[in-house]
C-alpha positions in Angstrom: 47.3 203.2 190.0 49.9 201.4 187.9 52.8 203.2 186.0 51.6 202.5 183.0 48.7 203.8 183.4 49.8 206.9 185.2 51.9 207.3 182.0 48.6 207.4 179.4 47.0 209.9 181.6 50.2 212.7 181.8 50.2 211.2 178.1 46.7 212.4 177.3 47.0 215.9 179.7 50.4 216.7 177.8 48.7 215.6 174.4 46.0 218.7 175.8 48.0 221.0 177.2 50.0 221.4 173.5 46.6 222.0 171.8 45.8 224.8 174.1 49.1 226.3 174.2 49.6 226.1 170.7 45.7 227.3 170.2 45.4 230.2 172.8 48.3 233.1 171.8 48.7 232.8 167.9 50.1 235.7 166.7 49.2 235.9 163.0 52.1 236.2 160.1 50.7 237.6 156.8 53.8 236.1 154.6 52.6 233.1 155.5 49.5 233.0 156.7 50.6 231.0 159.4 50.5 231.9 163.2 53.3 231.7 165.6 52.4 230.6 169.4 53.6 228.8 172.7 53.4 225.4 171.9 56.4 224.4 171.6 56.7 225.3 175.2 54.5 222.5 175.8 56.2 220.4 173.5 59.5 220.9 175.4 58.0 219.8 178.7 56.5 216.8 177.5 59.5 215.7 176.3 62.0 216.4 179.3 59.0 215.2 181.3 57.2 212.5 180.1 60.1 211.2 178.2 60.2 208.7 175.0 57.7 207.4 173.7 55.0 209.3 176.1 56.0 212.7 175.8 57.0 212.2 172.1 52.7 210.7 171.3 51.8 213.7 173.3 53.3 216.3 171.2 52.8 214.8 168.4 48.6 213.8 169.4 48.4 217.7 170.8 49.9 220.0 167.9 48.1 217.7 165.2 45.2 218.0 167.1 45.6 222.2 167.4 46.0 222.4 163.8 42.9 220.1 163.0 40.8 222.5 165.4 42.4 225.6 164.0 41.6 225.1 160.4 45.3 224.0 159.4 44.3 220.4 158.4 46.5 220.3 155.6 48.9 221.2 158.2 48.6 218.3 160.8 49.9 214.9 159.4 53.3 217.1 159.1 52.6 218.9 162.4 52.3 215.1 164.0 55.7 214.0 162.6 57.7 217.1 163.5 56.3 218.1 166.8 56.7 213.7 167.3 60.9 214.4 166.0 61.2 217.5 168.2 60.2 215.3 171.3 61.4 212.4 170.4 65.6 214.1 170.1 64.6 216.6 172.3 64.6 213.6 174.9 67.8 211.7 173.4 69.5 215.1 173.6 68.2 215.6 177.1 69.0 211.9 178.4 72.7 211.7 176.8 73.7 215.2 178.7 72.3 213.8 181.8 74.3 210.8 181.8 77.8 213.0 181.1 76.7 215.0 184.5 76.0 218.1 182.3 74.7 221.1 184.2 71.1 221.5 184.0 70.4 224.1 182.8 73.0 223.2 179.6 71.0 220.1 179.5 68.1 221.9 178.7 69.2 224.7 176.8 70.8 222.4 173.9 68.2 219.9 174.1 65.3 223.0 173.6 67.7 224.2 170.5 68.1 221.3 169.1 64.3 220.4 169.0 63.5 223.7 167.9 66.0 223.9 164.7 64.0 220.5 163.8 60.8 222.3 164.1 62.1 225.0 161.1 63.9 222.8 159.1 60.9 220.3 159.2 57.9 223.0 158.3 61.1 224.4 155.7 61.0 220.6 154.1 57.5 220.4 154.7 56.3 223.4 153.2 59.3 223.6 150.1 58.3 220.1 149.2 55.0 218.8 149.8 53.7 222.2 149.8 55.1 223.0 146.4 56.5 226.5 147.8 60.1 225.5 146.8 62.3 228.5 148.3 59.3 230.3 148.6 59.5 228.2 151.6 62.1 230.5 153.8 59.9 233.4 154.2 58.0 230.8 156.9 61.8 230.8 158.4 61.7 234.1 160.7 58.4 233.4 162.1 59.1 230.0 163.2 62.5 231.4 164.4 60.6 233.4 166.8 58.1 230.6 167.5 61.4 228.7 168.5 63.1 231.5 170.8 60.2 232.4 172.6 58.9 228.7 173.5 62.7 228.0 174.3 62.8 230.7 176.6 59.8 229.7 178.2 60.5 225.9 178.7 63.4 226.8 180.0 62.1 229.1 182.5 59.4 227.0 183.5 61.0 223.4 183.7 63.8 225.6 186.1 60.7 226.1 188.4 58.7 222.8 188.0 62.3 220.4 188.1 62.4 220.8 191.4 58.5 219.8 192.6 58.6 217.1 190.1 61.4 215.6 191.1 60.1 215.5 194.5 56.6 213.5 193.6 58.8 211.1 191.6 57.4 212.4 188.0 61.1 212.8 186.8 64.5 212.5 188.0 
């Protein structure tokens, strides 16, 4: 099969495993009446797997997508964008420690925050904004906080335990 190929269909699995992450554990938050859940741990791996643009269309294609399906339609065209910018500099982040010889784990520790701080200052913009909230806006803050320190605990767990196979098949270096 050729690589690009290969790259559409981790592409379209990422793109599913973020709907279903983000989908399965939502934890409800009455301020907001949002939910807080796991995908974000999906959209870390796609990122520091798939890389840019793949991993970036995947998160972007999968949260949108959970949203849709959930009932948060409003939600999704902003969804697409941030989860897209979390990716996207989740990756630059990622590549530009990698090429100073970072430690890994530092690598993906400050890539994961940065990502995440997008993710709550873009549903802050998003929801202050477009939403017409204003600063009604920050009591979303504290949930997506958690949101952020929970999926960036568990990416980093979990791309600790998967680098090592995946570097082995060749999926990332």
């Amino acid at each position: 099969m050729n690589e690009k190929l290969q790259l559409f269909v981790r592409s379209a699995m990422f793109a599913a495993i973020v709907c279903i992450a983000t989908m399965v554990i939502r934890i409800p938050i009455a301020a907001t009446g949002g939910y807080v859940n796991i995908g974000d741990t999906a959209v870390l791996l796609s990122a520091w797997i798939l890389g840019n643009p793949y991993g970036a269309a995947a998160a972007a294609l999968g949260s949108a997508l959970a949203d849709i399906l959930s009932g948060y339609v409003i939600y999704a065209p902003a969804t697409a964008i941030i989860k897209f910018a979390m990716a996207w500099l989740g990756f630059v982040v990622c590549r530009a420690m990698t090429d100073k010889n970072v430690h890994r784990f530092a690598v993906y520790l400050v890539s994961s925050i940065v990502a995440e701080l997008i993710m709550i200052a873009g549903y802050f913009l998003f929801e202050s904004t477009f939403m017409g909230y204003g600063m009604g806006a920050v009591a979303a803050i504290p949930g997506n906080a958690i949101q952020a320190a929970v999926s960036l605990i568990l990416a980093n767990a979990l791309i600790q335990v998967l680098s090592g196979v995946l570097r082995v098949r060749g999926i990332i270096r």
